[in-house]
C-alpha positions in Angstrom: 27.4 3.5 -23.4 29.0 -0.1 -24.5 27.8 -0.7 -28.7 25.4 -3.5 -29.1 26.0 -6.3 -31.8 23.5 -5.2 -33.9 24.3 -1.3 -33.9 27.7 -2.6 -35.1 26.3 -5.1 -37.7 23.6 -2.5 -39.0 26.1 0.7 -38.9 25.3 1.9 -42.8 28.2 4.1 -44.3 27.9 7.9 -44.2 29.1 10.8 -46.8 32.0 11.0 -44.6 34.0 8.7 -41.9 32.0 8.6 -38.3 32.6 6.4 -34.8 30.8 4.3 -32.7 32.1 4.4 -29.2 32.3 1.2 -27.2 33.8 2.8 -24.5 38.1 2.6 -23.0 39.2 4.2 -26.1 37.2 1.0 -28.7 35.4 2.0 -30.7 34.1 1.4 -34.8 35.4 3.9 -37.4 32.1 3.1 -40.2 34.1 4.5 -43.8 31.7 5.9 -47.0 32.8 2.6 -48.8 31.0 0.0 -46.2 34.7 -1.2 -44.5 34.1 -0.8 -40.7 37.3 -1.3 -38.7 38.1 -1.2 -35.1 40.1 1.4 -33.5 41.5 2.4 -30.0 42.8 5.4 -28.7 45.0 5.3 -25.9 47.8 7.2 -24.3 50.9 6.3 -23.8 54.3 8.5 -22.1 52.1 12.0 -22.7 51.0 11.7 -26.3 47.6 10.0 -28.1 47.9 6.9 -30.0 45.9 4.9 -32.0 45.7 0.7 -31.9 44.0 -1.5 -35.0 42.5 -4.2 -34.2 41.2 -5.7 -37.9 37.9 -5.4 -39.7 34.0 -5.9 -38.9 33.0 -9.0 -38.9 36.4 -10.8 -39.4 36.5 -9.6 -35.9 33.9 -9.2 -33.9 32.4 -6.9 -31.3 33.6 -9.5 -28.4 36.8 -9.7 -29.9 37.6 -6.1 -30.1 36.8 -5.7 -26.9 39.4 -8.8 -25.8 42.1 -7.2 -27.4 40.8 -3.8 -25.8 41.5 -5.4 -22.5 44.6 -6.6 -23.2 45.9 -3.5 -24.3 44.8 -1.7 -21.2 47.0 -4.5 -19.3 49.7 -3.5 -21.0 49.1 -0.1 -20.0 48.3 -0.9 -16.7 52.2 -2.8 -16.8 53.8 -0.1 -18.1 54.2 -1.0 -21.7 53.4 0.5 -25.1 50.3 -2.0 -26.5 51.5 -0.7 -30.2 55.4 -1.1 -29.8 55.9 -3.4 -27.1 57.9 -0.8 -25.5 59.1 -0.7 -21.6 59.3 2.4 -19.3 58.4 1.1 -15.8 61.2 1.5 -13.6 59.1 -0.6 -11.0 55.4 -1.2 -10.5 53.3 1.0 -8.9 50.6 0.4 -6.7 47.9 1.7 -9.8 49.9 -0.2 -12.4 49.1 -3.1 -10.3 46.0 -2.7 -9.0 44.7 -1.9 -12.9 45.7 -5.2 -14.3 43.8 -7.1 -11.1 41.0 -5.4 -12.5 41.2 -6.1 -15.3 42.0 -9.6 -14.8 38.9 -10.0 -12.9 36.1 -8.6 -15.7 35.3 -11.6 -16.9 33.8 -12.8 -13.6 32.0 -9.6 -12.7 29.2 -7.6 -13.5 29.8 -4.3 -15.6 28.1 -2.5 -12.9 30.1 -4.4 -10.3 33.0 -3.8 -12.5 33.1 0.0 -12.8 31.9 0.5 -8.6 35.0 -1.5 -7.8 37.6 0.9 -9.8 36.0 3.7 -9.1 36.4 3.3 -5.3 39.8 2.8 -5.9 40.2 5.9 -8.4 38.5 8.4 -6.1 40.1 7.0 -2.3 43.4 4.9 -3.2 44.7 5.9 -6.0 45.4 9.8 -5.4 47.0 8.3 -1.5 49.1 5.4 -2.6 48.4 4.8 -6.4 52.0 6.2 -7.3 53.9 4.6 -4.6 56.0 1.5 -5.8 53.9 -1.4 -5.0 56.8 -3.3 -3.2 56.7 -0.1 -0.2 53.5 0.7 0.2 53.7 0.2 4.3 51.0 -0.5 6.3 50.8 3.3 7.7 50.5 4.7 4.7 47.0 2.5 3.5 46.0 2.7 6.8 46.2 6.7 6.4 44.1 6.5 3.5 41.4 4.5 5.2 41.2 7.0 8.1 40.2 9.9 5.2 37.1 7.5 3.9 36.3 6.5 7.5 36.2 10.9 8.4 34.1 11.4 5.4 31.4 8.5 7.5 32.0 6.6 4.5 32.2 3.2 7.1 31.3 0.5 4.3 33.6 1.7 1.9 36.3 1.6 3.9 36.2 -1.8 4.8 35.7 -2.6 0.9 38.7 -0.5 -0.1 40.8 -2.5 2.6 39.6 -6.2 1.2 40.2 -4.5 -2.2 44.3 -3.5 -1.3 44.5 -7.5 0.6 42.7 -8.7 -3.1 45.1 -6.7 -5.0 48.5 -7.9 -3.3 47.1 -12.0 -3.0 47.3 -11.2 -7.1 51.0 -9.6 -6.9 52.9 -11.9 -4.3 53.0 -14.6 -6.4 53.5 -13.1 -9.7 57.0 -11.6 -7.7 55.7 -8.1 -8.1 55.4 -7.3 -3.7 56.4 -9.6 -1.0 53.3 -8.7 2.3 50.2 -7.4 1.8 50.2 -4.2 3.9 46.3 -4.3 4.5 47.0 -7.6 6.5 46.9 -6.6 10.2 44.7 -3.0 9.8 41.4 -5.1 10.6 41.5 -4.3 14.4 42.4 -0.5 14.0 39.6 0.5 11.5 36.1 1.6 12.8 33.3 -0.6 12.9 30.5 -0.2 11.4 27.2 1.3 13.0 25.0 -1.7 13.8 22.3 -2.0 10.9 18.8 -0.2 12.0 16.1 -2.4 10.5 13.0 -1.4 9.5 10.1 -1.5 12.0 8.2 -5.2 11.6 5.7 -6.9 13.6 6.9 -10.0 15.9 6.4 -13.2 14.1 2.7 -14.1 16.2 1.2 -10.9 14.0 1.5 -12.0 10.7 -2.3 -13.5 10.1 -3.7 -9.7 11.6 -1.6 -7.8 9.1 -2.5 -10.0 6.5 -6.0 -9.4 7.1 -5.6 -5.8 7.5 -4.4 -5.4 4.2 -7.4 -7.7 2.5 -9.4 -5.8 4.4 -8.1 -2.2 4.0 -10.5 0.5 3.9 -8.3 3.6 4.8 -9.6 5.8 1.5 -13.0 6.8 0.3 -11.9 6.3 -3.3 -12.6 3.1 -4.3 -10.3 2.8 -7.1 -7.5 4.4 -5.1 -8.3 1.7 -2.2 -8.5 -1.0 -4.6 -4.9 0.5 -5.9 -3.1 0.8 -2.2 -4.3 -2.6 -0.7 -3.0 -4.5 -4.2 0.7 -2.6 -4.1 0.9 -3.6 -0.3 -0.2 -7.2 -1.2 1.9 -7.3 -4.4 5.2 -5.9 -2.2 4.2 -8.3 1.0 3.9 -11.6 -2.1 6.8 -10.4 -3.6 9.9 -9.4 -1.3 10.4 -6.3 -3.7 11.3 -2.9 -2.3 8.7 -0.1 -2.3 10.5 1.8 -5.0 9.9 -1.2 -7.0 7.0 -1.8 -6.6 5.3 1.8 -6.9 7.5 2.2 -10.3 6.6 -1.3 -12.1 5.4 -1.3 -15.5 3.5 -3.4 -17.4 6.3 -4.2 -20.0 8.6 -5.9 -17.0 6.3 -8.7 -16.9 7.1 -11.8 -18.9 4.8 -14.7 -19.5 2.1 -13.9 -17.6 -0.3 -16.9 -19.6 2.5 -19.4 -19.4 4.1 -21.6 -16.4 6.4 -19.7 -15.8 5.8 -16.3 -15.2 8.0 -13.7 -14.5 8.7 -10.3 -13.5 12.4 -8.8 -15.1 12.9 -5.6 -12.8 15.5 -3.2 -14.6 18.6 -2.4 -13.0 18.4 1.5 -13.1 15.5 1.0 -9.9 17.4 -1.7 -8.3 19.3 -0.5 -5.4 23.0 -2.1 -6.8 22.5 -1.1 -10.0 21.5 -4.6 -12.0 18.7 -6.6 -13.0 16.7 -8.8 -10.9 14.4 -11.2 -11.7 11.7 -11.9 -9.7 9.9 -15.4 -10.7 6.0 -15.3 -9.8 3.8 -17.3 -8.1 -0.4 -18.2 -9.5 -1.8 -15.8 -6.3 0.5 -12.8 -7.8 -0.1 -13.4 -11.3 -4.4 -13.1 -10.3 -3.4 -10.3 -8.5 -1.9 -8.7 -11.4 -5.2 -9.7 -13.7 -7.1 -7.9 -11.0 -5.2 -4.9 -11.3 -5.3 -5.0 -15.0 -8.6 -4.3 -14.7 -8.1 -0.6 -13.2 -4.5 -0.1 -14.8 -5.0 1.5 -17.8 -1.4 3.4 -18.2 2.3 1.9 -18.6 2.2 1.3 -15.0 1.0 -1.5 -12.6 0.0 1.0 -9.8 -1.2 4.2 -11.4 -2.1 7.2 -8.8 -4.1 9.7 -9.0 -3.6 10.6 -12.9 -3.1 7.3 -15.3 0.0 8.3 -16.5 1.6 8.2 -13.3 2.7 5.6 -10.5 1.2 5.8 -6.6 3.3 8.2 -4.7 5.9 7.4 -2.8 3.9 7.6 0.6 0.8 5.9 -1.3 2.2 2.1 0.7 3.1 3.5 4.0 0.6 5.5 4.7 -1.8 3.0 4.1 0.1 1.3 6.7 -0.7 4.1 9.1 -3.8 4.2 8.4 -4.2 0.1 9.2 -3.3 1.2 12.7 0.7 0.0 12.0 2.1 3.4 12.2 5.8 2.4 14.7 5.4 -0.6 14.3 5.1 -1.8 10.5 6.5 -0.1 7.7 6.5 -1.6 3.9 10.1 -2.5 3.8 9.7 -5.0 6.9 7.5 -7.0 4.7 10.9 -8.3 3.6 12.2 -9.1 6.9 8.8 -10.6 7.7 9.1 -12.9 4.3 13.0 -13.9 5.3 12.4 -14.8 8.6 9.6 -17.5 7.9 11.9 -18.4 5.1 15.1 -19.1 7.9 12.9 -20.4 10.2 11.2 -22.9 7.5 15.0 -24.6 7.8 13.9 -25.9 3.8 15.4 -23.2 2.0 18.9 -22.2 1.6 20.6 -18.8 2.5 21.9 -18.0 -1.1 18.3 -18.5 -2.2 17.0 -16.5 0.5 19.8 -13.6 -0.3 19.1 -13.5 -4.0 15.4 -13.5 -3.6 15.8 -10.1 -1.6 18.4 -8.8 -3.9 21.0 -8.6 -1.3 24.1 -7.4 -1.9 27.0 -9.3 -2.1 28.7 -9.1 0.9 32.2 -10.2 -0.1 33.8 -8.7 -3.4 35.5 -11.9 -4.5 31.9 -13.4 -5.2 31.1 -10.0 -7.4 30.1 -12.2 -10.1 26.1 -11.9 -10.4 23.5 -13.7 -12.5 19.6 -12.3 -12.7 18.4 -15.6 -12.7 20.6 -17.8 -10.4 18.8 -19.8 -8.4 15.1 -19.5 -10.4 13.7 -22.7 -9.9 14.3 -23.2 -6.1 13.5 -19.5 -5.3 10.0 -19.8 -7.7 8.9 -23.1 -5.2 9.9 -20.6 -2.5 7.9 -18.1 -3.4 4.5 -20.4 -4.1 4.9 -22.0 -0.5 5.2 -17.9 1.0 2.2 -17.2 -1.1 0.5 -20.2 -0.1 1.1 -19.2 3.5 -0.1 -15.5 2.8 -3.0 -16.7 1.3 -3.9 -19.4 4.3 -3.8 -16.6 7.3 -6.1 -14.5 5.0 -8.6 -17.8 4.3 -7.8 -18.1 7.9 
Protein backbone atom coordinates (compact mmCIF):
# COMPACT_ATOMS: atom_id res chain seq x y z
CA UNK A 1 0.00 0.00 0.00
CA UNK A 2 1.64 3.51 -1.31
CA UNK A 3 2.78 5.73 2.27
CA UNK A 4 0.70 8.81 2.69
CA UNK A 5 2.36 12.26 3.51
CA UNK A 6 1.37 12.33 6.82
CA UNK A 7 2.40 8.66 7.89
CA UNK A 8 5.84 9.79 6.62
CA UNK A 9 5.70 13.23 8.41
CA UNK A 10 4.29 11.68 11.70
CA UNK A 11 6.60 8.34 11.66
CA UNK A 12 8.00 8.75 15.49
CA UNK A 13 11.49 6.90 16.05
CA UNK A 14 11.42 3.36 17.61
CA UNK A 15 13.99 1.48 20.06
CA UNK A 16 15.42 0.14 16.96
CA UNK A 17 15.57 0.98 13.00
CA UNK A 18 11.98 0.08 11.15
CA UNK A 19 10.49 0.76 7.34
CA UNK A 20 7.68 2.19 5.77
CA UNK A 21 7.04 0.67 2.46
CA UNK A 22 5.99 2.86 -0.39
CA UNK A 23 6.00 0.18 -2.65
CA UNK A 24 8.88 -0.72 -6.07
CA UNK A 25 11.54 -1.24 -3.64
CA UNK A 26 10.87 2.93 -1.81
CA UNK A 27 10.47 2.93 1.08
CA UNK A 28 11.41 5.12 4.69
CA UNK A 29 14.01 3.66 6.97
CA UNK A 30 12.57 5.81 10.53
CA UNK A 31 16.22 5.60 12.84
CA UNK A 32 15.92 5.71 17.07
CA UNK A 33 17.61 9.31 16.64
CA UNK A 34 14.53 10.98 14.59
CA UNK A 35 16.65 11.01 10.94
CA UNK A 36 14.25 9.33 8.42
CA UNK A 37 15.93 8.62 5.15
CA UNK A 38 14.78 7.13 1.96
CA UNK A 39 15.86 3.93 0.66
CA UNK A 40 15.31 1.55 -2.39
CA UNK A 41 16.01 -1.87 -2.94
CA UNK A 42 16.49 -3.07 -6.24
CA UNK A 43 18.15 -5.78 -8.16
CA UNK A 44 20.49 -5.59 -10.47
CA UNK A 45 22.77 -8.65 -12.65
CA UNK A 46 21.44 -11.40 -9.81
CA UNK A 47 22.30 -9.69 -6.50
CA UNK A 48 20.20 -6.94 -4.05
CA UNK A 49 21.16 -3.53 -3.92
CA UNK A 50 20.39 -0.61 -2.11
CA UNK A 51 19.82 3.20 -3.62
CA UNK A 52 19.73 6.56 -1.19
CA UNK A 53 17.82 9.00 -2.16
CA UNK A 54 18.55 11.90 0.81
CA UNK A 55 16.68 12.70 3.99
CA UNK A 56 12.81 13.43 5.13
CA UNK A 57 11.82 16.39 4.51
CA UNK A 58 14.83 17.78 2.51
CA UNK A 59 13.18 15.38 0.18
CA UNK A 60 9.91 14.64 0.06
CA UNK A 61 7.49 11.83 -0.30
CA UNK A 62 6.84 12.95 -4.15
CA UNK A 63 10.35 13.29 -4.65
CA UNK A 64 11.37 9.91 -3.59
CA UNK A 65 9.10 8.47 -5.49
CA UNK A 66 10.58 10.61 -8.81
CA UNK A 67 13.76 9.41 -8.32
CA UNK A 68 12.17 5.86 -7.65
CA UNK A 69 10.88 5.98 -11.15
CA UNK A 70 13.86 6.93 -12.62
CA UNK A 71 15.78 4.35 -11.27
CA UNK A 72 13.36 1.68 -12.51
CA UNK A 73 13.99 3.29 -16.12
CA UNK A 74 17.31 2.61 -15.76
CA UNK A 75 16.57 -0.81 -14.97
CA UNK A 76 14.06 -1.15 -17.36
CA UNK A 77 17.30 0.12 -20.03
CA UNK A 78 19.57 -2.08 -18.75
CA UNK A 79 21.69 -0.05 -16.56
CA UNK A 80 22.86 -0.08 -12.89
CA UNK A 81 20.79 3.13 -11.19
CA UNK A 82 23.81 3.08 -8.39
CA UNK A 83 26.82 2.80 -10.83
CA UNK A 84 25.80 3.87 -14.03
CA UNK A 85 26.83 0.67 -15.28
CA UNK A 86 25.84 -1.05 -18.91
CA UNK A 87 25.04 -4.76 -19.61
CA UNK A 88 22.43 -4.70 -22.41
CA UNK A 89 23.74 -6.23 -25.38
CA UNK A 90 20.36 -4.96 -27.15
CA UNK A 91 16.96 -4.04 -25.89
CA UNK A 92 14.51 -6.37 -25.25
CA UNK A 93 10.99 -6.24 -25.85
CA UNK A 94 10.42 -5.99 -21.59
CA UNK A 95 13.31 -3.56 -21.32
CA UNK A 96 11.31 -1.56 -23.58
CA UNK A 97 8.05 -1.92 -22.89
CA UNK A 98 8.99 -1.09 -18.91
CA UNK A 99 10.31 2.29 -19.63
CA UNK A 100 6.91 3.12 -21.80
CA UNK A 101 5.36 2.43 -18.67
CA UNK A 102 6.92 4.11 -16.91
CA UNK A 103 7.10 7.02 -19.00
CA UNK A 104 3.41 7.10 -19.07
CA UNK A 105 2.55 7.22 -14.96
CA UNK A 106 2.23 10.55 -14.76
CA UNK A 107 -0.83 10.64 -17.03
CA UNK A 108 -2.63 7.64 -15.65
CA UNK A 109 -4.41 6.43 -12.85
CA UNK A 110 -2.59 4.08 -10.28
CA UNK A 111 -5.26 1.62 -10.81
CA UNK A 112 -5.03 2.16 -14.58
CA UNK A 113 -1.38 2.02 -14.13
CA UNK A 114 -0.83 -1.41 -12.50
CA UNK A 115 -4.00 -3.14 -14.91
CA UNK A 116 -1.91 -2.05 -17.85
CA UNK A 117 1.56 -3.88 -16.68
CA UNK A 118 0.00 -6.46 -15.38
CA UNK A 119 -1.59 -7.53 -18.78
CA UNK A 120 1.56 -7.35 -20.13
CA UNK A 121 3.41 -9.30 -17.21
CA UNK A 122 0.96 -12.19 -17.21
CA UNK A 123 0.31 -12.53 -21.49
CA UNK A 124 3.39 -10.76 -23.24
CA UNK A 125 6.08 -10.77 -21.40
CA UNK A 126 6.67 -14.70 -20.72
CA UNK A 127 5.90 -14.96 -25.06
CA UNK A 128 8.05 -12.14 -26.43
CA UNK A 129 9.33 -10.10 -23.33
CA UNK A 130 13.02 -11.59 -23.91
CA UNK A 131 13.15 -11.34 -27.53
CA UNK A 132 15.27 -8.37 -28.87
CA UNK A 133 12.85 -5.63 -29.52
CA UNK A 134 14.31 -4.98 -33.05
CA UNK A 135 12.86 -8.95 -34.21
CA UNK A 136 9.94 -9.47 -32.58
CA UNK A 137 8.00 -10.49 -36.00
CA UNK A 138 4.63 -10.22 -36.46
CA UNK A 139 3.98 -14.18 -36.06
CA UNK A 140 5.43 -14.34 -33.10
CA UNK A 141 2.88 -11.46 -31.19
CA UNK A 142 0.37 -12.64 -33.15
CA UNK A 143 1.00 -16.20 -31.46
CA UNK A 144 0.70 -14.77 -28.26
CA UNK A 145 -2.65 -13.13 -28.96
CA UNK A 146 -4.14 -16.45 -30.17
CA UNK A 147 -3.18 -17.89 -26.32
CA UNK A 148 -5.42 -14.82 -24.69
CA UNK A 149 -8.03 -15.10 -27.40
CA UNK A 150 -8.26 -19.49 -26.40
CA UNK A 151 -8.45 -18.56 -22.82
CA UNK A 152 -12.02 -16.35 -24.23
CA UNK A 153 -10.16 -13.57 -22.86
CA UNK A 154 -11.56 -11.41 -26.27
CA UNK A 155 -11.12 -7.78 -24.71
CA UNK A 156 -7.80 -8.31 -23.55
CA UNK A 157 -6.54 -9.28 -26.49
CA UNK A 158 -7.34 -6.45 -28.44
CA UNK A 159 -5.84 -4.32 -25.44
CA UNK A 160 -2.59 -6.23 -25.38
CA UNK A 161 -2.37 -5.64 -29.25
CA UNK A 162 -2.90 -1.54 -29.00
CA UNK A 163 -0.54 -1.97 -26.04
CA UNK A 164 2.55 -3.81 -28.39
CA UNK A 165 1.47 -0.76 -31.45
CA UNK A 166 1.72 1.86 -28.14
CA UNK A 167 4.89 0.39 -27.04
CA UNK A 168 6.80 0.46 -30.61
CA UNK A 169 5.21 4.26 -31.66
CA UNK A 170 7.49 4.99 -28.24
CA UNK A 171 10.73 2.98 -29.63
CA UNK A 172 10.80 3.90 -33.46
CA UNK A 173 11.77 7.18 -32.98
CA UNK A 174 14.03 6.88 -30.11
CA UNK A 175 16.07 4.33 -32.84
CA UNK A 176 15.44 1.40 -30.47
CA UNK A 177 12.98 -0.85 -33.53
CA UNK A 178 12.25 0.13 -36.99
CA UNK A 179 8.04 -1.45 -37.66
CA UNK A 180 5.73 -2.11 -35.24
CA UNK A 181 4.84 -5.83 -35.64
CA UNK A 182 1.25 -5.38 -34.22
CA UNK A 183 0.58 -3.15 -37.38
CA UNK A 184 -1.32 -5.45 -39.77
CA UNK A 185 -2.73 -8.31 -37.03
CA UNK A 186 -6.16 -6.23 -36.77
CA UNK A 187 -7.93 -8.30 -39.52
CA UNK A 188 -6.67 -11.79 -38.21
CA UNK A 189 -7.74 -11.48 -34.42
CA UNK A 190 -11.29 -12.47 -33.36
CA UNK A 191 -13.93 -10.12 -32.80
CA UNK A 192 -15.46 -9.60 -30.05
CA UNK A 193 -18.97 -11.08 -29.12
CA UNK A 194 -21.51 -8.32 -29.77
CA UNK A 195 -22.36 -6.63 -26.23
CA UNK A 196 -25.82 -8.18 -24.68
CA UNK A 197 -27.56 -5.31 -23.02
CA UNK A 198 -29.51 -5.47 -20.27
CA UNK A 199 -33.28 -5.89 -20.81
CA UNK A 200 -35.03 -2.08 -20.91
CA UNK A 201 -38.32 -0.92 -21.88
CA UNK A 202 -38.69 1.02 -25.46
CA UNK A 203 -38.48 4.66 -25.05
CA UNK A 204 -42.76 5.20 -25.12
CA UNK A 205 -42.67 3.25 -21.42
CA UNK A 206 -40.82 5.44 -19.42
CA UNK A 207 -43.87 7.48 -17.69
CA UNK A 208 -45.57 3.67 -16.62
CA UNK A 209 -42.34 2.52 -15.05
CA UNK A 210 -41.98 5.67 -13.46
CA UNK A 211 -45.22 5.31 -11.95
CA UNK A 212 -44.79 1.83 -11.01
CA UNK A 213 -42.02 2.53 -8.95
CA UNK A 214 -43.87 5.62 -6.98
CA UNK A 215 -46.41 3.41 -6.73
CA UNK A 216 -44.84 0.12 -5.77
CA UNK A 217 -46.68 -2.04 -3.44
CA UNK A 218 -45.01 -5.48 -4.09
CA UNK A 219 -44.26 -6.13 0.01
CA UNK A 220 -46.47 -6.16 3.01
CA UNK A 221 -43.69 -4.57 5.12
CA UNK A 222 -44.03 -1.15 4.97
CA UNK A 223 -40.66 -0.26 5.89
CA UNK A 224 -39.11 -2.82 3.54
CA UNK A 225 -41.57 -1.23 0.63
CA UNK A 226 -40.66 2.21 1.63
CA UNK A 227 -36.78 0.72 1.37
CA UNK A 228 -37.10 -1.05 -2.28
CA UNK A 229 -39.18 1.62 -4.14
CA UNK A 230 -36.46 4.50 -2.72
CA UNK A 231 -33.17 2.23 -4.02
CA UNK A 232 -35.02 1.74 -7.44
CA UNK A 233 -35.79 5.56 -7.56
CA UNK A 234 -32.33 6.54 -6.13
CA UNK A 235 -30.58 3.96 -8.98
CA UNK A 236 -33.22 5.18 -11.84
CA UNK A 237 -32.16 9.34 -10.52
CA UNK A 238 -28.84 8.43 -10.33
CA UNK A 239 -27.31 6.29 -13.33
CA UNK A 240 -25.37 4.16 -10.61
CA UNK A 241 -25.06 0.43 -10.81
CA UNK A 242 -27.10 -1.78 -8.51
CA UNK A 243 -24.03 -2.84 -6.53
CA UNK A 244 -23.71 0.78 -5.86
CA UNK A 245 -26.46 1.58 -4.95
CA UNK A 246 -27.54 -1.41 -2.48
CA UNK A 247 -23.86 -0.85 -0.81
CA UNK A 248 -23.99 3.12 -0.19
CA UNK A 249 -23.20 4.49 3.02
CA UNK A 250 -24.05 7.38 4.66
CA UNK A 251 -20.36 8.65 4.93
CA UNK A 252 -20.03 8.91 0.82
CA UNK A 253 -22.29 11.70 0.86
CA UNK A 254 -20.85 15.21 0.82
CA UNK A 255 -22.67 18.37 1.42
CA UNK A 256 -25.94 17.31 1.56
CA UNK A 257 -27.25 21.19 3.18
CA UNK A 258 -25.11 22.97 0.69
CA UNK A 259 -25.46 23.76 -3.28
CA UNK A 260 -23.70 21.44 -4.20
CA UNK A 261 -24.21 18.19 -3.09
CA UNK A 262 -22.48 15.24 -3.78
CA UNK A 263 -22.11 11.66 -3.64
CA UNK A 264 -18.09 10.38 -3.67
CA UNK A 265 -18.57 6.51 -4.50
CA UNK A 266 -15.20 4.59 -3.48
CA UNK A 267 -13.32 2.87 -5.97
CA UNK A 268 -13.12 -0.70 -4.35
CA UNK A 269 -17.28 -1.00 -5.47
CA UNK A 270 -16.69 0.69 -8.74
CA UNK A 271 -16.43 -1.71 -11.48
CA UNK A 272 -12.76 -0.23 -12.90
CA UNK A 273 -11.44 0.07 -9.78
CA UNK A 274 -11.56 4.13 -9.02
CA UNK A 275 -13.51 6.74 -7.61
CA UNK A 276 -16.55 8.29 -9.08
CA UNK A 277 -18.27 11.07 -8.12
CA UNK A 278 -21.68 11.38 -8.70
CA UNK A 279 -22.91 15.14 -8.32
CA UNK A 280 -26.77 15.30 -7.00
CA UNK A 281 -29.60 16.79 -7.99
CA UNK A 282 -32.57 18.71 -5.18
CA UNK A 283 -35.21 15.51 -6.02
CA UNK A 284 -32.27 13.04 -4.85
CA UNK A 285 -31.00 14.89 -2.02
CA UNK A 286 -35.16 14.82 -0.55
CA UNK A 287 -35.04 11.46 -1.41
CA UNK A 288 -32.18 10.86 0.72
CA UNK A 289 -33.85 13.05 3.74
CA UNK A 290 -36.72 10.64 3.31
CA UNK A 291 -34.70 7.76 3.66
CA UNK A 292 -32.95 9.17 6.62
CA UNK A 293 -35.81 8.87 8.25
CA UNK A 294 -35.86 4.87 8.27
CA UNK A 295 -31.94 4.52 7.92
CA UNK A 296 -30.67 4.17 11.09
CA UNK A 297 -27.28 2.07 10.34
CA UNK A 298 -24.08 3.07 8.18
CA UNK A 299 -26.02 2.39 5.16
CA UNK A 300 -28.53 4.20 2.93
CA UNK A 301 -30.64 1.09 2.15
CA UNK A 302 -30.56 -1.18 5.21
CA UNK A 303 -32.45 -4.78 4.76
CA UNK A 304 -33.83 -6.69 6.90
CA UNK A 305 -31.37 -6.23 10.05
CA UNK A 306 -29.95 -2.35 10.40
CA UNK A 307 -26.60 -3.28 10.19
CA UNK A 308 -26.91 -4.51 6.77
CA UNK A 309 -27.56 -3.33 3.11
CA UNK A 310 -30.87 -4.69 0.84
CA UNK A 311 -29.82 -7.90 -0.75
CA UNK A 312 -28.68 -8.11 -3.81
CA UNK A 313 -32.06 -9.30 -5.40
CA UNK A 314 -33.94 -6.64 -3.03
CA UNK A 315 -34.00 -4.10 -6.72
CA UNK A 316 -34.81 -6.64 -9.22
CA UNK A 317 -37.17 -8.44 -7.67
CA UNK A 318 -39.10 -5.58 -7.06
CA UNK A 319 -38.92 -5.22 -10.61
CA UNK A 320 -40.62 -8.54 -11.08
CA UNK A 321 -42.97 -8.00 -8.90
CA UNK A 322 -43.98 -4.42 -10.84
CA UNK A 323 -44.90 -6.83 -13.65
CA UNK A 324 -41.25 -6.01 -15.60
CA UNK A 325 -39.88 -9.37 -15.09
CA UNK A 326 -38.07 -9.90 -19.31
CA UNK A 327 -38.47 -6.94 -19.92
CA UNK A 328 -36.86 -4.36 -17.27
CA UNK A 329 -34.10 -5.11 -15.18
CA UNK A 330 -32.27 -2.41 -12.72
CA UNK A 331 -29.25 -2.01 -14.82
CA UNK A 332 -31.34 -0.73 -17.95
CA UNK A 333 -32.25 2.22 -15.86
CA UNK A 334 -28.85 3.31 -17.22
CA UNK A 335 -29.56 2.74 -20.79
CA UNK A 336 -32.90 4.31 -20.27
CA UNK A 337 -31.13 7.61 -18.62
CA UNK A 338 -28.32 7.58 -21.71
CA UNK A 339 -30.71 7.34 -24.35
CA UNK A 340 -32.93 10.43 -23.45
CA UNK A 341 -29.55 12.01 -22.75
CA UNK A 342 -28.36 11.18 -26.78
CA UNK A 343 -31.51 11.88 -27.97
CA UNK A 344 -31.72 15.34 -25.95
CA UNK A 345 -28.75 16.32 -28.72
CA UNK A 346 -27.77 19.08 -25.59
CA UNK A 347 -25.33 17.07 -23.90
CA UNK A 348 -22.07 15.83 -24.90
CA UNK A 349 -20.83 12.11 -25.22
CA UNK A 350 -17.81 12.56 -22.79
CA UNK A 351 -20.35 13.91 -20.26
CA UNK A 352 -22.72 11.21 -20.94
CA UNK A 353 -19.65 8.48 -20.67
CA UNK A 354 -18.33 9.75 -17.40
CA UNK A 355 -21.71 10.11 -15.82
CA UNK A 356 -22.14 6.21 -16.28
CA UNK A 357 -18.62 5.52 -15.38
CA UNK A 358 -17.70 4.02 -18.57
CA UNK A 359 -14.66 2.73 -19.29
CA UNK A 360 -12.27 4.16 -21.26
CA UNK A 361 -12.37 2.64 -24.36
CA UNK A 362 -8.94 3.54 -25.76
CA UNK A 363 -5.75 3.18 -23.44
CA UNK A 364 -4.00 6.29 -24.66
CA UNK A 365 -6.82 8.42 -22.82
CA UNK A 366 -6.07 6.18 -19.50
CA UNK A 367 -5.71 9.30 -17.73
CA UNK A 368 -8.95 9.67 -15.27
CA UNK A 369 -10.27 12.46 -13.04
CA UNK A 370 -13.39 11.76 -10.43
CA UNK A 371 -14.62 14.99 -11.07
CA UNK A 372 -14.12 15.91 -14.81
CA UNK A 373 -16.88 17.22 -16.21
CA UNK A 374 -18.97 18.15 -12.66
CA UNK A 375 -20.60 21.15 -13.56
CA UNK A 376 -22.16 20.13 -16.98
CA UNK A 377 -22.89 16.53 -15.82
CA UNK A 378 -24.73 18.19 -12.32
CA UNK A 379 -27.19 20.43 -14.96
CA UNK A 380 -27.59 16.99 -16.65
CA UNK A 381 -28.62 15.36 -13.98
CA UNK A 382 -31.31 18.11 -12.64
CA UNK A 383 -32.98 18.26 -16.21
CA UNK A 384 -33.12 13.90 -16.01
CA UNK A 385 -34.57 14.44 -12.61
CA UNK A 386 -36.78 17.02 -13.65
CA UNK A 387 -38.09 14.72 -16.39
CA UNK A 388 -38.48 11.74 -13.84
CA UNK A 389 -40.22 13.78 -11.64
CA UNK A 390 -42.72 15.25 -14.59
CA UNK A 391 -43.94 11.65 -15.94
CA UNK A 392 -44.61 10.84 -12.12
CA UNK A 393 -46.63 14.44 -11.57
CA UNK A 394 -47.79 13.34 -14.96
Amino acid sequence: MRLKDLEVRHAAPHDKDYKLADGGGLHLLVRPNGSKLWRMKYRFAGKEKLLSFGAYPSVSLGDARLERAKAKIALAEGLDPGTGNDTRKGKTFEQVARVWHANRLSCLDDAHASRLLRRLERDAFPAIGGIDVRKVTAAQVLEMLRRVEARGALDVSCRIKQHVSQIYRFAIPQGWAETDPAQYLTDLMQPKPRVRHMPRVGVAEPPALVRAIDQYDGEENPRRRAVTRAALLFTLLTWARTTETRLALWSEFEGLDGADPIWRVPAERMKMGREHIVPLSAPVVALLAEVRKFSIGSHVFIGDKPSQPISQNTMIYGCYRMGYRGRQTVHGFRGIASTWANEAECYRSDWIEMALAHVEQDDVQGAYNSALYLTPRRRMLAAWAEYILGLKAA
